[in-house]
C-alpha positions, -999 to +999 in steps of 0.1 A: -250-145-201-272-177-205-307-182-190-313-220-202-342-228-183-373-208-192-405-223-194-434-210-215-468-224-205-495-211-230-461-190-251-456-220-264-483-216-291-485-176-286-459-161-305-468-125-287-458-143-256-426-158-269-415-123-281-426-104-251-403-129-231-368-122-255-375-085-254-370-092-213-341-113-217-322-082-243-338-062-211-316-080-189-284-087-209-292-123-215-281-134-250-285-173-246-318-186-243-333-224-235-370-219-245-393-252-232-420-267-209-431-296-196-441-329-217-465-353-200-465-350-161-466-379-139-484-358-112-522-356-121-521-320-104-496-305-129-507-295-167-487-309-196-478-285-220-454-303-251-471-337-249-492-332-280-479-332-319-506-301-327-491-283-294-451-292-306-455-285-342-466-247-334-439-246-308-411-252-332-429-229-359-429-200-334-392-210-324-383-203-359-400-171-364-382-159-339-350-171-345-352-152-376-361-118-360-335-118-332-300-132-350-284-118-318-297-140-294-291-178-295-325-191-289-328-228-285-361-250-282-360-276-258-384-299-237-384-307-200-393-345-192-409-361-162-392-393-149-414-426-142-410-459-133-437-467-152-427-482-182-456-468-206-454-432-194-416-439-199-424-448-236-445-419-242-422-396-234-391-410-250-412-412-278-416-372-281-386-369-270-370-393-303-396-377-329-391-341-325-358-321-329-350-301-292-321-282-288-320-296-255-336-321-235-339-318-201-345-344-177-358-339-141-368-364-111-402-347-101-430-352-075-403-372-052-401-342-021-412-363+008-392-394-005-358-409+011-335-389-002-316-420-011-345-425-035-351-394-049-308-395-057-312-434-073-341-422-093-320-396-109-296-423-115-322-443-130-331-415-151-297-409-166-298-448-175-329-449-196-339-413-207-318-395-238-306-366-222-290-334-228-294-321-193-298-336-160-329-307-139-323-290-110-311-316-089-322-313-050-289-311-025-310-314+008-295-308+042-285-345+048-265-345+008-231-346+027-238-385+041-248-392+000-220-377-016-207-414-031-244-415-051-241-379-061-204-381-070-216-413-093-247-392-106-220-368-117-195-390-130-220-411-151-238-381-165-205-365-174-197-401-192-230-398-211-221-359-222-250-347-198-248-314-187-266-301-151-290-280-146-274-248-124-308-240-111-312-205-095-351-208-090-359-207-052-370-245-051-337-257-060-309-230-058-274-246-039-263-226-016-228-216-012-213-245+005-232-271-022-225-250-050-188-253-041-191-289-033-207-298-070-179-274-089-151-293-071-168-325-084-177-307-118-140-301-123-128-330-111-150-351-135-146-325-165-183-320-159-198-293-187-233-274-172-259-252-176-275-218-155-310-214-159-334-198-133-363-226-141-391-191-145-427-197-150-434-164-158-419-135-175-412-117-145-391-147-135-365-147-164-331-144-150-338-144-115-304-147-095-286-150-128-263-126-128-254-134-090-244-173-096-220-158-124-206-141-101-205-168-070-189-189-098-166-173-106-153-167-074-152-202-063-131-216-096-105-186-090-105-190-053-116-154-048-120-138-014-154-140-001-172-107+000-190-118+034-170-118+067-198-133+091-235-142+083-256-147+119-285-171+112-314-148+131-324-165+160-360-169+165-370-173+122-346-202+116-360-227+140-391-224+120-374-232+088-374-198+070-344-194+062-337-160+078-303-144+083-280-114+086-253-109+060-226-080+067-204-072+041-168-064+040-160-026+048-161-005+015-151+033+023-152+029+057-191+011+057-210-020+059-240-036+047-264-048+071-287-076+050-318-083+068-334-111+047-365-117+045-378-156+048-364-164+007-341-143-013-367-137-039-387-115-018-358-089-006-356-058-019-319-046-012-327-009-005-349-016+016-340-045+033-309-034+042-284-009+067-250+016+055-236+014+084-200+025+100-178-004+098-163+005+131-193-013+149-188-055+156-205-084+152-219-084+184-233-049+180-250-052+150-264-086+161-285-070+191-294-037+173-311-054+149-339-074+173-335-042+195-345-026+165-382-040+165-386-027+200-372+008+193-395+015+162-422+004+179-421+021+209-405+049+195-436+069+184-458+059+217-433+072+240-454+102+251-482+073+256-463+051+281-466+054+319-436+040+341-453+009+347-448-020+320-454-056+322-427-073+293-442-112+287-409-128+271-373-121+277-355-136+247-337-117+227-364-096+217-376-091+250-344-082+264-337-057+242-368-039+242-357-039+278-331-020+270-344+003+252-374+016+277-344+018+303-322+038+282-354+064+277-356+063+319-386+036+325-378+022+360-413+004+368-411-027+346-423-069+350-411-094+331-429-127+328-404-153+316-403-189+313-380-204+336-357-178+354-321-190+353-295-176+374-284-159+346-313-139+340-313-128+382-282-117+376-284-099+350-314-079+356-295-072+391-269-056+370-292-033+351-313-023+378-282-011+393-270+004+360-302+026+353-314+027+390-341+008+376-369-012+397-371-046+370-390-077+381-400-108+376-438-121+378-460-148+373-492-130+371-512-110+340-531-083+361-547-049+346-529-026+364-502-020+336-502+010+314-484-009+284-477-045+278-449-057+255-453-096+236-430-106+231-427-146+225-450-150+195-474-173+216-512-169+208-519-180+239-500-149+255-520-128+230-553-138+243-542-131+278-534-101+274-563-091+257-582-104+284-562-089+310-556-052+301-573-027+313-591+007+294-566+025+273-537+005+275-510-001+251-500-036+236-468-037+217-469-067+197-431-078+189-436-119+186-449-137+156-475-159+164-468-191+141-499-214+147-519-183+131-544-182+162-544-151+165-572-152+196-581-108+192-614-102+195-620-064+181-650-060+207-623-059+234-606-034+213-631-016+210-647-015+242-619-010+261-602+014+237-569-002+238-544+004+214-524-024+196-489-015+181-470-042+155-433-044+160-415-055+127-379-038+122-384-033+082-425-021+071-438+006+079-412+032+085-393+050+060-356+041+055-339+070+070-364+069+102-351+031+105-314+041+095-311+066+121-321+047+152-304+019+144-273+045+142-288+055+174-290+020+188-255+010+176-239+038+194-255+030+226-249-009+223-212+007+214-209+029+248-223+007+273-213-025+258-247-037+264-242-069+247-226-085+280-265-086+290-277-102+262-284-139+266-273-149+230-241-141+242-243-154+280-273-181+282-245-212+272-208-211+273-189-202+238-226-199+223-216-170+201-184-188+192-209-219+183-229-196+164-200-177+140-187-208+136-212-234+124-205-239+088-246-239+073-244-200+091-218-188+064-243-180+033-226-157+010-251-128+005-234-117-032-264-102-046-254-074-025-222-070-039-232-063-076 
């Protein structure tokens, strides 16, 4: 296993760095190293590191040293160079790049984020045209790559012409997801395209991050091997935002799933934690609404004793809904909903359960203080404030949204003074993992019995939305670190 993309920073002149970093790659089973940084830097914000012959000289005489001590790893010294337009930090660099002997050089189109992507792809072009290469860095597949794929196929064909190899980045700022990945192999192979796999780290801590997983998501897609993954749901109400949230359910493996929550980027998950065994017997749908019903549950869960039958609810997306659910399934009756524009579906619907739990649900426009607990449930400061505002002595406020303009408008006076208690509703911190495992059993099993999903709007708010949703092709990420 290779990890050809580690940078150094200050290691390059501190050989107790440099040996602290191949005792973690022996650590990890790596046994093919690409040691570098950066040269000179056309961003004024970013340090160079290799621009320097004092700075290089010591480089190569640590690289050396421990060559020698560690004959069973192949360690390899490299550089990793800016491109510029500008023709004399061009000449600098190409200069260091000529006078000293790296391993590998490689190449990378920086600083261009907020360009056209058109650009940023012709710059790389530009790149492979004038710099001496070895490797062409981590290049960017945005969303809109599918309307350049003649550039990219040409960046690919020309590099593979010049005997340039690609970076296979795993880092989080520029790993291809599953669909890209597949996409650049097909063109690898049809171009006889050699690469690289490096995972770009900065630190030591770093050093064969998602590694071991693009092996393995690899090797799946050159032999064509069944997918581990049989849906992925994007999860409503993070990915609008951009974070990159979603749900990944294994295949069934003695009779079980995995349940992936993710978190907003891969490289904060932690797989125990962040994730459900649970009876492969239970669908799609199921698992789909137990998990936002989850947030409610947990968090209402332990003030159960606390709650009087008369609850005002301020949201009814999914979240809202199915904290619904859950107060009527522990035999609340006395509960207001204030909604943004009440479809017909949402009338008929709460018609339905107030006939199924005998319930007395309604809608309202107004915040008053006569509510013993109130329920956020849209992540809108504004609401926040209101209810802050609004609520009388010892009530309970269940916060279940995310406010994501960070006004968080809670002033602790009002806590204080009116003794009110404030409850957070996230599904994952905070509770220990069998606590979470069995009501989320316990959830399943009633989503299971009463088929509660037909209330849902996900499922019911537009015609074929769930279809729309299992089928969109950027929903299917294959979650394979879970399958290690």
């Amino acid at each position: 296993m290779e990890d050809m993309h580690i940078h150094l920073k200050s290691g390059v002149t501190e050989i107790s760095i440099m040996k602290k970093y191949i005792e973690k790659c022996r650590e990890l089973g790596i046994n093919k190293v690409l040691f570098l940084d950066h040269g000179n830097r056309i961003s004024p914000k970013h340090t160079p590191v290799l621009n320097n012959s004092k700075v290089i000289d010591k480089f190569f005489e640590n690289i050396n040293i421990i060559k020698k001590e560690n004959p069973d790893i192949e360690i390899n010294a490299g550089i990793e160079s800016d491109f510029s337009y500008d023709e004399e930090f061009k000449e600098k660099e190409i200069k260091i790049i000529k006078n000293y002997p790296f391993d590998y050089v490689i190449g990378s189109v920086h600083g261009m984020d907020k360009a056209d992507y058109i650009d940023y792809l012709q710059a790389n072009l530009d790149m492979l045209e004038t710099y001496p290469l070895d490797i062409l860095g981590h290049l960017k597949l945005r969303k809109e790559y599918e309307k350049y794929k003649e550039i990219i196929e040409k960046i690919v064909q020309i590099a593979t012409e010049k005997n340039v190899k690609f970076d296979i980045n795993t880092s989080d700022r520029s790993r291809w997801n599953i669909q890209q990945l597949e996409y650049i192999l097909n063109l690898f192979k049809k171009y006889g395209t050699k690469y690289t796999i490096g995972s770009d780290a900065h630190c030591i801590d770093e050093i064969g991050y998602h590694i071991k997983e693009e092996y393995i998501k690899i090797d799946k897609i050159i032999n064509k091997s069944k997918r581990d993954i049989e849906y992925t749901v994007v999860s409503r109400g993070t990915e609008k935002y951009g974070s990159q949230g979603y749900i990944g359910i294994t295949k069934p493996v003695c009779d079980k799933r995995l349940l992936v929550l993710s978190k907003h980027f891969d490289k904060y998950i932690d797989t125990y934690k962040d994730s459900f065994k649970i009876p492969a017997k239970y669908t799609i749908e199921n698992i789909a609404i137990s998990r936002f019903e989850l947030m409610g549950a947990l968090a209402l869960k332990p003030i159960l004793n606390l709650i009087y039958d008369n609850i005002l609810i301020i949201g009814l997306g999914n979240i809202g809904f199915t904290a619904l659910l859950y107060l009527l399934e522990n035999k609340y009756k006395n509960i207001s909903i204030i909604t943004n524009g009440v479809t017909d579906f949402h009338t008929s619907a709460i018609n339905e359960l107030n006939k199924e739990y005998n319930a007395r649900i309604r809608f309202t426009n107004e915040y008053d203080s006569n509510y013993n607990t109130y329920i956020e449930a849209t992540g809108n400061s504004k609401v926040i404030e209101n209810i802050i505002e609004t609520a009388g002595n010892l009530s309970n406020i269940v916060l279940l949204g995310v406010p994501r303009e960070e006004k968080y408008l809670i002033n602790p006076l009002d806590i204080n003074r009116k003794n009110l208690r404030i409850i957070g509703g996230h599904e994952l911190n905070g509770h220990s993992i069998e606590e979470r495992d069995n009501l989320f059993k316990e959830l399943l099993e009633i989503n299971n019995k009463k088929n509660l999903k037909n209330f849902v709007n996900i499922y019911n708010e537009v015609e074929g939305i769930r279809e729309k949703i299992l089928n969109h092709k950027e929903n299917f990420i294959e979650v394979i670190k879970y399958d290690l």
